[in-house]
Structures are given as structure tokens and as C-alpha cells.
Biopython code that builds the backbone (N, CA, C, O; Angstrom):
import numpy as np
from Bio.PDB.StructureBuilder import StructureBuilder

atoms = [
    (1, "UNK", "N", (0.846, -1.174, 0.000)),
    (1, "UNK", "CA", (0.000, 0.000, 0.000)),
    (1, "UNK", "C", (0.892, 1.237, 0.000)),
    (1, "UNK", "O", (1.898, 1.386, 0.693)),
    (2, "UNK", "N", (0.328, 2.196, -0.967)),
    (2, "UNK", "CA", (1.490, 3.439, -1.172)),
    (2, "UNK", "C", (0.783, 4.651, -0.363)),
    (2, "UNK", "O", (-0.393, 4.948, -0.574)),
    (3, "UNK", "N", (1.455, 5.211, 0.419)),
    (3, "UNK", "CA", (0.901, 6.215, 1.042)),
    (3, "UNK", "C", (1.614, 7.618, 0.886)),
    (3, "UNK", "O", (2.791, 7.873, 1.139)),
    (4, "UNK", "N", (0.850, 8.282, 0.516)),
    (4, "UNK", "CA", (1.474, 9.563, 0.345)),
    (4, "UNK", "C", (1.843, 10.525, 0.802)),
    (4, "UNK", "O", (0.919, 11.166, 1.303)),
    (5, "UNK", "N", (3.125, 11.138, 0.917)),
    (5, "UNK", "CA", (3.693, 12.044, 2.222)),
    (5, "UNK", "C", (3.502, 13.497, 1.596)),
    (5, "UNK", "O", (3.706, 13.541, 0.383)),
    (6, "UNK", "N", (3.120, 14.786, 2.262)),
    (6, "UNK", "CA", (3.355, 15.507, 1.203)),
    (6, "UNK", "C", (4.655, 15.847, 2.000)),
    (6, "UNK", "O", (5.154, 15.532, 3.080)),
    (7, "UNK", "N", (5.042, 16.866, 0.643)),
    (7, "UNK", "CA", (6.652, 17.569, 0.275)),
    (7, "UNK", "C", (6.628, 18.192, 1.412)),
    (7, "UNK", "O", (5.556, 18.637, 1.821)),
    (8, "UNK", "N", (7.641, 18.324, 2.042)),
    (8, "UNK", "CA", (7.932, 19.816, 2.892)),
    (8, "UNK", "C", (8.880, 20.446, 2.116)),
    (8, "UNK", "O", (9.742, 20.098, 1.309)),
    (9, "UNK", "N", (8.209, 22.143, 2.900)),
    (9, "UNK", "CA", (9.559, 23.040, 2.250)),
    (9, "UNK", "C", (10.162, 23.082, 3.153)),
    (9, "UNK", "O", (9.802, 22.653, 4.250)),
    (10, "UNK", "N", (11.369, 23.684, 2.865)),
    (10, "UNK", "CA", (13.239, 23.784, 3.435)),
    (10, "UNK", "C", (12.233, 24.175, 5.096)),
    (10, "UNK", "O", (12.654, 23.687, 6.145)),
    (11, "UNK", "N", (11.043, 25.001, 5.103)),
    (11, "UNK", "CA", (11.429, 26.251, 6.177)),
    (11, "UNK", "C", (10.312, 24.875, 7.426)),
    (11, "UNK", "O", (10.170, 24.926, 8.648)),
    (12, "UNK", "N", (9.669, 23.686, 6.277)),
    (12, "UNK", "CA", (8.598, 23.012, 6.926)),
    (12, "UNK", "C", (9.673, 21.916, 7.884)),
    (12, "UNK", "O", (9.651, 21.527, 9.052)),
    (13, "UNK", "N", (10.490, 21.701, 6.826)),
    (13, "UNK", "CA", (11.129, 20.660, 7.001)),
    (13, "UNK", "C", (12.349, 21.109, 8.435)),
    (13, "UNK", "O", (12.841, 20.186, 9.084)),
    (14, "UNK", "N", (12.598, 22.139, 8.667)),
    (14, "UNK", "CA", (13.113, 22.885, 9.798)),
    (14, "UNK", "C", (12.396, 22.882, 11.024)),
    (14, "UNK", "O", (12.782, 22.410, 12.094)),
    (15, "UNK", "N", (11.512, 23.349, 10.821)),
    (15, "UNK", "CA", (10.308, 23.166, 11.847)),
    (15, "UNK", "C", (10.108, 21.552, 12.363)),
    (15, "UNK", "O", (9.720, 21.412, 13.523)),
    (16, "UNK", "N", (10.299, 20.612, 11.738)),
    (16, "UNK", "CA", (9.814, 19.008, 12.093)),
    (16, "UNK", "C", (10.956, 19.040, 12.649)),
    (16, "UNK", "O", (10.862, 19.037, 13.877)),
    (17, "UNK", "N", (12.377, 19.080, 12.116)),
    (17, "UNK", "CA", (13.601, 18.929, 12.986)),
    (17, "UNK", "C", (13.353, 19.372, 14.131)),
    (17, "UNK", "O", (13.144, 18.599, 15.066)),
    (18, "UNK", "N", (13.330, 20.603, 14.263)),
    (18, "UNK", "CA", (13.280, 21.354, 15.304)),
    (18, "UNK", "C", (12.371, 20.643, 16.180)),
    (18, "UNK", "O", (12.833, 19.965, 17.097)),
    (19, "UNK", "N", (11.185, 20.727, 15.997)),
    (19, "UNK", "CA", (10.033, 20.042, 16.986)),
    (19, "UNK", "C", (10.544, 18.714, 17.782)),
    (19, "UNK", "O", (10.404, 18.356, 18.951)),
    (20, "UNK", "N", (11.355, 17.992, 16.377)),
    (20, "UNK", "CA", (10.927, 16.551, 17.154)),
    (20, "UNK", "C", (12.737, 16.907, 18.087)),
    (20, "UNK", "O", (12.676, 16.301, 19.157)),
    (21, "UNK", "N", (13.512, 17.312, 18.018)),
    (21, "UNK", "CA", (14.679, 17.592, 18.812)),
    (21, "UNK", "C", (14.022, 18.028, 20.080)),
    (21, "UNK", "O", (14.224, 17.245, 21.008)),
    (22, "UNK", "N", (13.567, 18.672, 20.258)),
    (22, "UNK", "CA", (12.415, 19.266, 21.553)),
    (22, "UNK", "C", (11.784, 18.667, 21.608)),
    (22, "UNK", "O", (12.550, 17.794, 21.201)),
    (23, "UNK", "N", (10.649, 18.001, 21.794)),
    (23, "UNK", "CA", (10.150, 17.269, 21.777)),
    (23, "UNK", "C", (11.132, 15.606, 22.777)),
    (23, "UNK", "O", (10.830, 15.220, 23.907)),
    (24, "UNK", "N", (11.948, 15.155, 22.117)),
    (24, "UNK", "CA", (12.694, 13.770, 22.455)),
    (24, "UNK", "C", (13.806, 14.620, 24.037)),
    (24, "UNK", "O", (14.203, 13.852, 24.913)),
    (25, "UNK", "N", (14.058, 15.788, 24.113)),
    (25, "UNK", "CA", (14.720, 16.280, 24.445)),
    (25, "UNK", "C", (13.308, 16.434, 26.292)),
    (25, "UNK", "O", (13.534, 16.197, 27.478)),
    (26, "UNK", "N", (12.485, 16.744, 25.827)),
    (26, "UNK", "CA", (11.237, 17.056, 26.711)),
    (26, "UNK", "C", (11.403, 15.885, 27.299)),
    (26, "UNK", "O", (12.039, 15.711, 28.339)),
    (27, "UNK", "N", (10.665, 14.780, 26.458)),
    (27, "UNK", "CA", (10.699, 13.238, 27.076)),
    (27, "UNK", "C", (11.737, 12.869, 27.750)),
    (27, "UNK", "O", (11.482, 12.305, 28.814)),
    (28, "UNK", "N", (13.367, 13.071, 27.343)),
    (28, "UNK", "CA", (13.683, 12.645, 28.430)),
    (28, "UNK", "C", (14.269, 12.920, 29.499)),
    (28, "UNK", "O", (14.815, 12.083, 30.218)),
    (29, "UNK", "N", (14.189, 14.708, 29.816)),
    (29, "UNK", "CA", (13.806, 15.109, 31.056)),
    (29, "UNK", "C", (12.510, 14.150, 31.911)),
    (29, "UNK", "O", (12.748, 13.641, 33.006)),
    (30, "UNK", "N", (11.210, 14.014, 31.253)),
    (30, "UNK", "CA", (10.481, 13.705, 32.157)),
    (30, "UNK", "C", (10.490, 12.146, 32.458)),
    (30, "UNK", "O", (9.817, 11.726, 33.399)),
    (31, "UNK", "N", (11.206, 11.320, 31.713)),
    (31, "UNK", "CA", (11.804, 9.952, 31.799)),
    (31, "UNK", "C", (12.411, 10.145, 33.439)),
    (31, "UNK", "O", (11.972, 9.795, 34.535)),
    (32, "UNK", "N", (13.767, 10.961, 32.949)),
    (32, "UNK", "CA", (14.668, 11.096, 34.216)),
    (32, "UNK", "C", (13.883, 11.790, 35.297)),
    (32, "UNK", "O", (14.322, 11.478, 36.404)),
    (33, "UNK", "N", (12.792, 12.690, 35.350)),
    (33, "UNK", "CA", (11.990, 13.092, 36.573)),
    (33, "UNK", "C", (11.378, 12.212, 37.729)),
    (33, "UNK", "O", (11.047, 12.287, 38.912)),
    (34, "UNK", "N", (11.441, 11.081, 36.367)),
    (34, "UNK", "CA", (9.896, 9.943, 37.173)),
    (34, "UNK", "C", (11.218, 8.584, 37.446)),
    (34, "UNK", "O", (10.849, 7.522, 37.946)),
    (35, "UNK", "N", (12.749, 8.797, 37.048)),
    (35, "UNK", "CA", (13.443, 7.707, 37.658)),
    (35, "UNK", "C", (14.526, 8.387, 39.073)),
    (35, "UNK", "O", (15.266, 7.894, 39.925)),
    (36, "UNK", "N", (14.080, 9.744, 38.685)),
    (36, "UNK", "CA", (14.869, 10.464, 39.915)),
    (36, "UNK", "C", (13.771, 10.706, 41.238)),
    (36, "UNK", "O", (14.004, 11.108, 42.378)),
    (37, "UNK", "N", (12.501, 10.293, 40.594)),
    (37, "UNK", "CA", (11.369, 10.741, 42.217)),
    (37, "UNK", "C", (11.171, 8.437, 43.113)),
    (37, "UNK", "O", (10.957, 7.929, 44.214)),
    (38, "UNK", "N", (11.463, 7.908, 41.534)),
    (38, "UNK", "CA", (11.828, 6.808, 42.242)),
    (38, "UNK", "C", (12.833, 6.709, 43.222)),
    (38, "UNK", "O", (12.339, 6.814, 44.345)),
    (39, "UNK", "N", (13.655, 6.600, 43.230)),
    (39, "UNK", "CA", (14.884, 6.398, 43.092)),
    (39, "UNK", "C", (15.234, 7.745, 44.678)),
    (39, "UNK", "O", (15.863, 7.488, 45.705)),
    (40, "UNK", "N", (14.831, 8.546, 44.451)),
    (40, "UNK", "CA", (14.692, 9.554, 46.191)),
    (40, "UNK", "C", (13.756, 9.114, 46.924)),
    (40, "UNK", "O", (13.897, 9.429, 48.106)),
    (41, "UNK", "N", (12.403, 8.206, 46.579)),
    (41, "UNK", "CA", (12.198, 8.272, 47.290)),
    (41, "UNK", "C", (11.529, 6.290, 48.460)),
    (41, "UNK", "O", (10.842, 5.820, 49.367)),
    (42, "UNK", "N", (12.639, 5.987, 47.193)),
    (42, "UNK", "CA", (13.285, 4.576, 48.137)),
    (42, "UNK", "C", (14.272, 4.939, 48.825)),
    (42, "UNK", "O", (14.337, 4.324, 49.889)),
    (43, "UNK", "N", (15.244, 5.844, 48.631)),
    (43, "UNK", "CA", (16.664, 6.468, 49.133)),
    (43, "UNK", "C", (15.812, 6.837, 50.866)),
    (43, "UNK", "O", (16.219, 6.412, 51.948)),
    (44, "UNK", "N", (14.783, 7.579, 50.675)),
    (44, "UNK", "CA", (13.952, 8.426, 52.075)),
    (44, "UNK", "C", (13.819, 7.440, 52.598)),
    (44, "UNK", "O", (14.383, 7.251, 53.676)),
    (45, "UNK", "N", (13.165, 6.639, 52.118)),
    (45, "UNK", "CA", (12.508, 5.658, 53.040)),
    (45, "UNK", "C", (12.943, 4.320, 53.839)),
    (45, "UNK", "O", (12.255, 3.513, 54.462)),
    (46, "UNK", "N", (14.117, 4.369, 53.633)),
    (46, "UNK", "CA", (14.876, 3.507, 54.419)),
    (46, "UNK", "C", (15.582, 4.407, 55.805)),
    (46, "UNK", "O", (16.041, 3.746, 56.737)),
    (47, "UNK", "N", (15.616, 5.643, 55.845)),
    (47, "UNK", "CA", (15.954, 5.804, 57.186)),
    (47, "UNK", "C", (14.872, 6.049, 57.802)),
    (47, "UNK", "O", (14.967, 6.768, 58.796)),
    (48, "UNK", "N", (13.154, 5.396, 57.304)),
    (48, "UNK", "CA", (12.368, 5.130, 58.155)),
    (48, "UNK", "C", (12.104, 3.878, 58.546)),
    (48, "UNK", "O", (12.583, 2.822, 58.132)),
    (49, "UNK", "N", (11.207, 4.103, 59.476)),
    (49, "UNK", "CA", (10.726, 2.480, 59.593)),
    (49, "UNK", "C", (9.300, 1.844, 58.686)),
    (49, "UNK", "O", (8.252, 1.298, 59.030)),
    (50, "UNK", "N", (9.823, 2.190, 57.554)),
    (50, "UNK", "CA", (8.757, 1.695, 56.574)),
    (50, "UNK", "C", (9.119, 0.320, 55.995)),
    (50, "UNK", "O", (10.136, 0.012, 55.375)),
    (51, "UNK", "N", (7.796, -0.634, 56.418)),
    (51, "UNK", "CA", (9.413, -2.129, 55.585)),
    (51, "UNK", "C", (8.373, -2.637, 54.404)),
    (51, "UNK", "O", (8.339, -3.796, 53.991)),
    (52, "UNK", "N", (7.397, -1.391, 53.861)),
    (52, "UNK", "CA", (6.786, -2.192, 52.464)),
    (52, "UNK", "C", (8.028, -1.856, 51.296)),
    (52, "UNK", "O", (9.120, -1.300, 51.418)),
    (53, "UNK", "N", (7.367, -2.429, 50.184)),
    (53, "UNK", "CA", (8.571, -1.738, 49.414)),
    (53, "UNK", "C", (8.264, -0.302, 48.730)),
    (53, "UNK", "O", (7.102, -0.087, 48.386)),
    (54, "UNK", "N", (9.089, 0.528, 48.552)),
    (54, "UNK", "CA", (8.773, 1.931, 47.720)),
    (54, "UNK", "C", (8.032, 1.896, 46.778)),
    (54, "UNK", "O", (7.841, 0.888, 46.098)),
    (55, "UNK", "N", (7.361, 3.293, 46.553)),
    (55, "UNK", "CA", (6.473, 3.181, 44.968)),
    (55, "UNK", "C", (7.389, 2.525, 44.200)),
    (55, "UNK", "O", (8.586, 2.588, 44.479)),
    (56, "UNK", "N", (6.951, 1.858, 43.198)),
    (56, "UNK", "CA", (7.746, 2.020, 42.005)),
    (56, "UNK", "C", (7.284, 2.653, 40.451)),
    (56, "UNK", "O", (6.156, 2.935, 40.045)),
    (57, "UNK", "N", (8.294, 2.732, 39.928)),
    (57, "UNK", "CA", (8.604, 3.576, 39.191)),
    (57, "UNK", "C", (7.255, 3.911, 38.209)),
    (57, "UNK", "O", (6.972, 4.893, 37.522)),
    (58, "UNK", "N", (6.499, 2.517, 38.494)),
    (58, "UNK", "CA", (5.299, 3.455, 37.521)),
    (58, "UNK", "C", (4.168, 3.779, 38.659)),
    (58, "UNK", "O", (2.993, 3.695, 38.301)),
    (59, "UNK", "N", (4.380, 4.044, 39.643)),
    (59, "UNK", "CA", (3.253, 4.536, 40.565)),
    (59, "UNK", "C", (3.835, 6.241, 40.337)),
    (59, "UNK", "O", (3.088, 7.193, 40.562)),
    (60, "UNK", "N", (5.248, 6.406, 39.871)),
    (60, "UNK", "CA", (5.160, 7.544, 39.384)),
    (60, "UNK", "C", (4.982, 8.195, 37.835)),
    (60, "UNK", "O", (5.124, 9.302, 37.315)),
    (61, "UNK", "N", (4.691, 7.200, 37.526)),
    (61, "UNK", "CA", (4.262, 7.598, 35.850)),
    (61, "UNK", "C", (2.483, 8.090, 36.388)),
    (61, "UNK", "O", (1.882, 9.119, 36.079)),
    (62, "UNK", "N", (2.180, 7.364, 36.941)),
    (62, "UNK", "CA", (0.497, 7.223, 37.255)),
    (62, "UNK", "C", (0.311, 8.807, 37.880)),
    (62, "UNK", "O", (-0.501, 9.602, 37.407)),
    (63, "UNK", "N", (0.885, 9.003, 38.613)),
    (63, "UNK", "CA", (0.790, 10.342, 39.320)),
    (63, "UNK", "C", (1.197, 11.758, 38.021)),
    (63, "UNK", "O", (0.642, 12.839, 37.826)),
    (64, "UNK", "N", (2.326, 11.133, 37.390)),
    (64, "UNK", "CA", (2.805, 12.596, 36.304)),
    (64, "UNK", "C", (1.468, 12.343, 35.245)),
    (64, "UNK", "O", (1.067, 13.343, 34.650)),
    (65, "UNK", "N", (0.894, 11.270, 35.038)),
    (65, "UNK", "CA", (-0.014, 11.117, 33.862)),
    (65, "UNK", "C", (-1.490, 11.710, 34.528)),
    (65, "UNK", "O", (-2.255, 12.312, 33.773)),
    (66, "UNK", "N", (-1.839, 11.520, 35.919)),
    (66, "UNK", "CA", (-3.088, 11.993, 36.229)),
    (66, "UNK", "C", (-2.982, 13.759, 36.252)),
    (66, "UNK", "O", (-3.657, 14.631, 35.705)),
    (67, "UNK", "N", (-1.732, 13.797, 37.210)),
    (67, "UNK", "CA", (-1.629, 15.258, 37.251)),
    (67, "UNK", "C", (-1.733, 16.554, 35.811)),
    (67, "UNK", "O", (-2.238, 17.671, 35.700)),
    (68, "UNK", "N", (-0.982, 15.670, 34.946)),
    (68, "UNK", "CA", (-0.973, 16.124, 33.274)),
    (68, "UNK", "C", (-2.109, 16.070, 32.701)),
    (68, "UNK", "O", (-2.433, 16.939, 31.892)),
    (69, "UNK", "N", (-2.903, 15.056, 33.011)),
    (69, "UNK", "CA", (-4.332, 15.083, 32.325)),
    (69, "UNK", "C", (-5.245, 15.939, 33.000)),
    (69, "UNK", "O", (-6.314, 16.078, 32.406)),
    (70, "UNK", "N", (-5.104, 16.647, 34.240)),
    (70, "UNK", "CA", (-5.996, 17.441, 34.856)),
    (70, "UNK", "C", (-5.193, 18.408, 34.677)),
    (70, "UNK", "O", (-5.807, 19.366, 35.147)),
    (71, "UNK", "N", (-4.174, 18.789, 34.285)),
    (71, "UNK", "CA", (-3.675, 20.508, 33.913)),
    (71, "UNK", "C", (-4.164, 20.686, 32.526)),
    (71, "UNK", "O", (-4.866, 21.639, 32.189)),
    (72, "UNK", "N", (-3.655, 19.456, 31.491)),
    (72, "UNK", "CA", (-4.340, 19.403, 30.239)),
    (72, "UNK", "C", (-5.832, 20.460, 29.786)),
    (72, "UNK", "O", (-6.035, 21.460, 29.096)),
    (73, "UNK", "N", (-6.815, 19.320, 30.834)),
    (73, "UNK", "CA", (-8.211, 19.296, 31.090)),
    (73, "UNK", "C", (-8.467, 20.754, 31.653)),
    (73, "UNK", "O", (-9.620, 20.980, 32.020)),
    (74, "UNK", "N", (-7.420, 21.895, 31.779)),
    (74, "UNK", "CA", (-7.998, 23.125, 32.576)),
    (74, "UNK", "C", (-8.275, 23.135, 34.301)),
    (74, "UNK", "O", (-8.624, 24.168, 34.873)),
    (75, "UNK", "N", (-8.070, 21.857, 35.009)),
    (75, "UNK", "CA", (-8.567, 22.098, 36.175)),
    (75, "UNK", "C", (-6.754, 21.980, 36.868)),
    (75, "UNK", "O", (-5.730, 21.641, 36.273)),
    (76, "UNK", "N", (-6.924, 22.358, 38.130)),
    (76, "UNK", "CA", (-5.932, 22.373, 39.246)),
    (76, "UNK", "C", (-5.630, 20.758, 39.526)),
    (76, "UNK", "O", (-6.445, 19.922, 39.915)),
    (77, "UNK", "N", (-3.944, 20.528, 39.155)),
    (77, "UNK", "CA", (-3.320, 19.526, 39.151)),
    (77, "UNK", "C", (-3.290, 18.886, 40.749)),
    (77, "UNK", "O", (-3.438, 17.694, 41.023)),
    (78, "UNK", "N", (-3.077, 19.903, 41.641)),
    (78, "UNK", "CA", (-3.338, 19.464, 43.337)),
    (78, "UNK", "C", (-4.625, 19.188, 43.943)),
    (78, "UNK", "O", (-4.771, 18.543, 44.981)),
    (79, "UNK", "N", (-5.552, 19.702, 43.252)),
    (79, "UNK", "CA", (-6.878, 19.701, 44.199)),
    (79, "UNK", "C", (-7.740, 18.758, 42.893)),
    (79, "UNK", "O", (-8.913, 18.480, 43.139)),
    (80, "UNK", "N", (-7.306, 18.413, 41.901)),
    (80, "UNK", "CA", (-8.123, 18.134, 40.922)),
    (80, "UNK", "C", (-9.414, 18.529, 40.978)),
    (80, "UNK", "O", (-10.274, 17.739, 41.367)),
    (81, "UNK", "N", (-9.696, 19.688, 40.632)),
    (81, "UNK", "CA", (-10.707, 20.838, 40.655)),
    (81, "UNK", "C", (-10.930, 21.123, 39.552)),
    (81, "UNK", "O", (-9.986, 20.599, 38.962)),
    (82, "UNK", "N", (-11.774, 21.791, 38.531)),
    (82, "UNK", "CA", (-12.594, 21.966, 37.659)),
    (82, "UNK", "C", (-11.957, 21.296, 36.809)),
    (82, "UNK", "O", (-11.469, 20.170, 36.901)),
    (83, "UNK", "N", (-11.979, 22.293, 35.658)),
    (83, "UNK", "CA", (-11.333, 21.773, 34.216)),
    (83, "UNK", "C", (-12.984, 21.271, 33.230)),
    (83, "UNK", "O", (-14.135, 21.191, 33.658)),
    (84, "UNK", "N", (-12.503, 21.049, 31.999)),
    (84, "UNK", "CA", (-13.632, 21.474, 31.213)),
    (84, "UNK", "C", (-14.128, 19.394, 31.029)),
    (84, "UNK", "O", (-13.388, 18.441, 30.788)),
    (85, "UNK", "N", (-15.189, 19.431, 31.207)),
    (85, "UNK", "CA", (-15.463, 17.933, 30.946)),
    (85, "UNK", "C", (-15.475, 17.454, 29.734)),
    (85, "UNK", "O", (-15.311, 16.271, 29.437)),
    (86, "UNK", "N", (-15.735, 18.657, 28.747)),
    (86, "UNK", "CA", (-16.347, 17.910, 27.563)),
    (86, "UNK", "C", (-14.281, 17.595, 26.730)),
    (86, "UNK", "O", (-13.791, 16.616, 26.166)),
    (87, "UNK", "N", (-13.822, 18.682, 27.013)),
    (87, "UNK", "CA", (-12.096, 18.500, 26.689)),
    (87, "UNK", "C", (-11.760, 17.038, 27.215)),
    (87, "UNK", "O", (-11.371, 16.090, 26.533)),
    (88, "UNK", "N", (-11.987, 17.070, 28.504)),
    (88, "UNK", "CA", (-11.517, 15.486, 29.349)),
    (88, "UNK", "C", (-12.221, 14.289, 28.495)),
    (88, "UNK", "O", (-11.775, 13.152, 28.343)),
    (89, "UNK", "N", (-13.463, 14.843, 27.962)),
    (89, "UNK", "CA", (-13.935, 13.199, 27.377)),
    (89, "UNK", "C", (-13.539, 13.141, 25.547)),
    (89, "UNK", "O", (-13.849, 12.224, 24.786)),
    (90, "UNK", "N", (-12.773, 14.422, 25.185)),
    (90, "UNK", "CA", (-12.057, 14.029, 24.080)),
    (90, "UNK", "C", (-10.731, 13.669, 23.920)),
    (90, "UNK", "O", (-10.318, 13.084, 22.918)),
    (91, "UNK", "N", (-9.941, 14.041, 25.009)),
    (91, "UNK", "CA", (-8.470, 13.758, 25.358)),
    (91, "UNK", "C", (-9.383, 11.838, 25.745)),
    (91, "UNK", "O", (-8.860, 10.940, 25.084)),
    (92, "UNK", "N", (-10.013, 11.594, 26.249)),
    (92, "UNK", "CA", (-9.490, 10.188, 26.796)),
    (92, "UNK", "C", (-10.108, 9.396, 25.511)),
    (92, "UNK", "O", (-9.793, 8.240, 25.230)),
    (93, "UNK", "N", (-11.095, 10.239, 24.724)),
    (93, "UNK", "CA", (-11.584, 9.452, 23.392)),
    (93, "UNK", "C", (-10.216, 9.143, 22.377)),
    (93, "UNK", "O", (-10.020, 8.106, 21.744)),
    (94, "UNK", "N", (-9.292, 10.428, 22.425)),
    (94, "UNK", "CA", (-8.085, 10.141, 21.974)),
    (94, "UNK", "C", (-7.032, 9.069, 22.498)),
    (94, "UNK", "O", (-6.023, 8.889, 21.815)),
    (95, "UNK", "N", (-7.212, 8.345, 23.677)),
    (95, "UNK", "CA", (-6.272, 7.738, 24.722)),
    (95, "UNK", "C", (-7.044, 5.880, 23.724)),
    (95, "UNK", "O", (-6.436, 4.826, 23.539)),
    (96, "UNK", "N", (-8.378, 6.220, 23.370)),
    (96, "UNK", "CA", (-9.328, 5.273, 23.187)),
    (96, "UNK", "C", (-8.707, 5.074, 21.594)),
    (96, "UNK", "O", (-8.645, 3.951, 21.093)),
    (97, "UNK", "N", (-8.379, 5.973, 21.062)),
    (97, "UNK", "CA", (-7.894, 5.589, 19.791)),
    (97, "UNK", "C", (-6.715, 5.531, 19.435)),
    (97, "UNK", "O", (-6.437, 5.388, 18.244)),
    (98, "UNK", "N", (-5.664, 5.640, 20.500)),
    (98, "UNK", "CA", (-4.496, 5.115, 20.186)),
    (98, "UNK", "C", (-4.149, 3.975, 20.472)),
    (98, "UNK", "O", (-3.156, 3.549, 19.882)),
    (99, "UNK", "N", (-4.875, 3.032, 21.524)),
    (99, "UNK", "CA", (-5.307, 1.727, 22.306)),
    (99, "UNK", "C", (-6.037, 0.949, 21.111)),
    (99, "UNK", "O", (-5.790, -0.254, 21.194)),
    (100, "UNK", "N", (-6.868, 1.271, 20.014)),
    (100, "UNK", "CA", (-7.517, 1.009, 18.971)),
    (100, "UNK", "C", (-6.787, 0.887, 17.905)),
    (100, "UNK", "O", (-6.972, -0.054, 17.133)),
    (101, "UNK", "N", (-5.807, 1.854, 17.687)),
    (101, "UNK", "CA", (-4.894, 1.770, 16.845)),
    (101, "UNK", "C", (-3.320, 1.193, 16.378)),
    (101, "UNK", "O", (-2.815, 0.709, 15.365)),
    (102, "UNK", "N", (-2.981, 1.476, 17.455)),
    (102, "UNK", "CA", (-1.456, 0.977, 18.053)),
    (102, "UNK", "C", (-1.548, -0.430, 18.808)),
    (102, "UNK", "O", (-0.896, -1.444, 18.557)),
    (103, "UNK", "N", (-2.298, -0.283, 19.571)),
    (103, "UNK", "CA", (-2.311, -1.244, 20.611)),
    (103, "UNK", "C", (-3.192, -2.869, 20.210)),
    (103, "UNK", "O", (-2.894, -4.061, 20.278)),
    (104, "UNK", "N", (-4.143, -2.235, 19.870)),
    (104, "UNK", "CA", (-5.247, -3.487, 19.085)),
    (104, "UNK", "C", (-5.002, -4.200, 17.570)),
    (104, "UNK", "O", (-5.209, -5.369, 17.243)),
    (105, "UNK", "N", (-4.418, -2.919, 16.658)),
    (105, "UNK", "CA", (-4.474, -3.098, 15.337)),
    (105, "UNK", "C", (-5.123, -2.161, 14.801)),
    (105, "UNK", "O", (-5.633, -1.289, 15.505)),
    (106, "UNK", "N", (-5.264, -2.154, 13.099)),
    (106, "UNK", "CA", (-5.743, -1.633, 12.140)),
    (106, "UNK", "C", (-7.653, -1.393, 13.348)),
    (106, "UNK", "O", (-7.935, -2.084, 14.328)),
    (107, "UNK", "N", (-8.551, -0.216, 12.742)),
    (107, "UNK", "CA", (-10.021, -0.424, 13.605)),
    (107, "UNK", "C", (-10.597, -1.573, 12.720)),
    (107, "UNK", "O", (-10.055, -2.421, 12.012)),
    (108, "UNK", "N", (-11.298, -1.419, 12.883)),
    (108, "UNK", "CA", (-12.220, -2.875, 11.973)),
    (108, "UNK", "C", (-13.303, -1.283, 10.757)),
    (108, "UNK", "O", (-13.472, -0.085, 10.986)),
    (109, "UNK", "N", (-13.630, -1.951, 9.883)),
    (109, "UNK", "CA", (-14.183, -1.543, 9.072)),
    (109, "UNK", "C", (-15.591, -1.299, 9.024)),
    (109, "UNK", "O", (-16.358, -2.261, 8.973)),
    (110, "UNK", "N", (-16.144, 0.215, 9.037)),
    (110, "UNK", "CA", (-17.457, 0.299, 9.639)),
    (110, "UNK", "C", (-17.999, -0.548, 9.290)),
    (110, "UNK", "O", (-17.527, -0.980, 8.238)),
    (111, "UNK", "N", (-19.475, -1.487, 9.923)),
    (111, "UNK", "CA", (-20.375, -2.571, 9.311)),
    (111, "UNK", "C", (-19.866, -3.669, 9.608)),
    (111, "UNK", "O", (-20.592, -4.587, 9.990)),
    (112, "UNK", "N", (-18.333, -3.837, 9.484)),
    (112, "UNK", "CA", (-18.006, -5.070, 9.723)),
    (112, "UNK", "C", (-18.305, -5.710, 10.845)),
    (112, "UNK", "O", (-18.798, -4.923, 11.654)),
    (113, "UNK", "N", (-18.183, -7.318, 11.443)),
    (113, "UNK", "CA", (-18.625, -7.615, 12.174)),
    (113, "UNK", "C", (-17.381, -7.639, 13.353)),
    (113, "UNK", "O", (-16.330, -8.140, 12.953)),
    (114, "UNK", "N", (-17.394, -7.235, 14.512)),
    (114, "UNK", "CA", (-16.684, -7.048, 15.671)),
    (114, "UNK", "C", (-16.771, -7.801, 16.482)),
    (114, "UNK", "O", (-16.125, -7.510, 17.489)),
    (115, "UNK", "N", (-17.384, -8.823, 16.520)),
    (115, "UNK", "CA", (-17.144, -10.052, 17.428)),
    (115, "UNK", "C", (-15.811, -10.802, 17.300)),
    (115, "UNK", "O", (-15.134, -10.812, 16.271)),
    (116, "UNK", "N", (-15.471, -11.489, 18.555)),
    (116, "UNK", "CA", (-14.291, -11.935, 18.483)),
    (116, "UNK", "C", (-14.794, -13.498, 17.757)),
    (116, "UNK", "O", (-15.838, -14.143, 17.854)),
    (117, "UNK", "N", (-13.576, -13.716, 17.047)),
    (117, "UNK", "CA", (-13.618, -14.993, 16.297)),
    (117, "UNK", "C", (-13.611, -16.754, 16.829)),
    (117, "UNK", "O", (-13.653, -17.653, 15.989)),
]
sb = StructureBuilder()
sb.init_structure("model")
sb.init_model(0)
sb.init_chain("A")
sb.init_seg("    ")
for serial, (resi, resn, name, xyz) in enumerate(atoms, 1):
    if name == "N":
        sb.init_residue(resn, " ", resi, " ")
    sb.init_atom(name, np.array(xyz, "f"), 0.0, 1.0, " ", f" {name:<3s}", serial, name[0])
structure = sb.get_structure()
């Protein structure tokens, strides 16, 4: 299947560099955020008397991803307070189609039948 890219110009094609350098550069600051809040705060917790084991590392993804989706959404990241609902139920319709897409496969073809085989 041939898919068609269009052309960029010199000034488009600058701009994608640029973006995705920022962009990969963003990510992995926040990579290293969420292995440096691990990582302090198993370090803390051994000069307590805590003997479960520390979050790990994706109990802090869970926290940067809720907090991000409620700053996203317009409401207050600490109090998770307002923010616009109808935004929140298209950001997660988007979460729904990358899980559909990436994650599941190709969607199925309107009409077609969607039962599992």
C-alpha cells in the first residue's frame, strides 16, 4: 500500500527537525523526573521504619499522567478541581484511539462484524 507524504519546504522541514529535537529532548527530562522521584524516594525511606517496598517507578508515571491530564483538562493539578469535561472526554476518546490503533491493530471496518472470532 502506497501512502502519500506531502513535500515539505526547506522552512517546513526545519520546523519538524526542530520540533521533534524538543520534543525527544522534553521526554527525556520527564523519563529522568519519574526515575529520579523513584529512586529519592526509596533512598527516604529507608531511614524510616517503613518495611513495604517503595512506589515504584510506575506509581510515578500514574501520578505525572493523572496530574498532566488534569492541567491538560484546565482544572488544578493538586486539588483536581474543575477543568472542562467535555475536553476530558475528548483527550481520553483520543487515549481510546491510540489503544484502537497501536495497541489493538488496524479499527475494523465500519459494518463489519466485531465479534471476536
Amino acid at each position: 500500500m502506497n501512502e502519500s507524504r506531502p513535500v515539505l519546504t526547506p522552512l517546513e522541514r526545519q520546523y519538524m527537525e526542530i520540533d521533534e529535537k524538543v520534543r525527544h529532548a522534553m521526554m527525556a527530562r520527564i523519563y529522568k523526573a519519574i526515575e529520579d522521584a523513584t529512586a529519592q524516594a526509596a533512598e527516604e525511606l529507608k531511614s524510616t521504619e517503613w518495611t513495604d517496598a517503595p512506589p515504584a517507578y510506575e506509581y510515578f508515571v500514574s501520578v505525572a499522567h493523572q496530574k498532566l491530564f488534569v492541567h491538560l483538562c484546565g482544572g488544578d493539578p493538586e486539588t483536581f478541581q474543575g477543568g472542562d469535561p467535555e475536553l476530558a472526554a475528548h483527550i481520553l476518546k483520543n487515549g481510546q484511539n491510540i489503544v484502537d490503533h497501536y495497541f489493538i491493530g488496524a479499527k475494523v471496518e465500519p459494518g463489519a462484524d466485531k465479534s471476536p472470532a
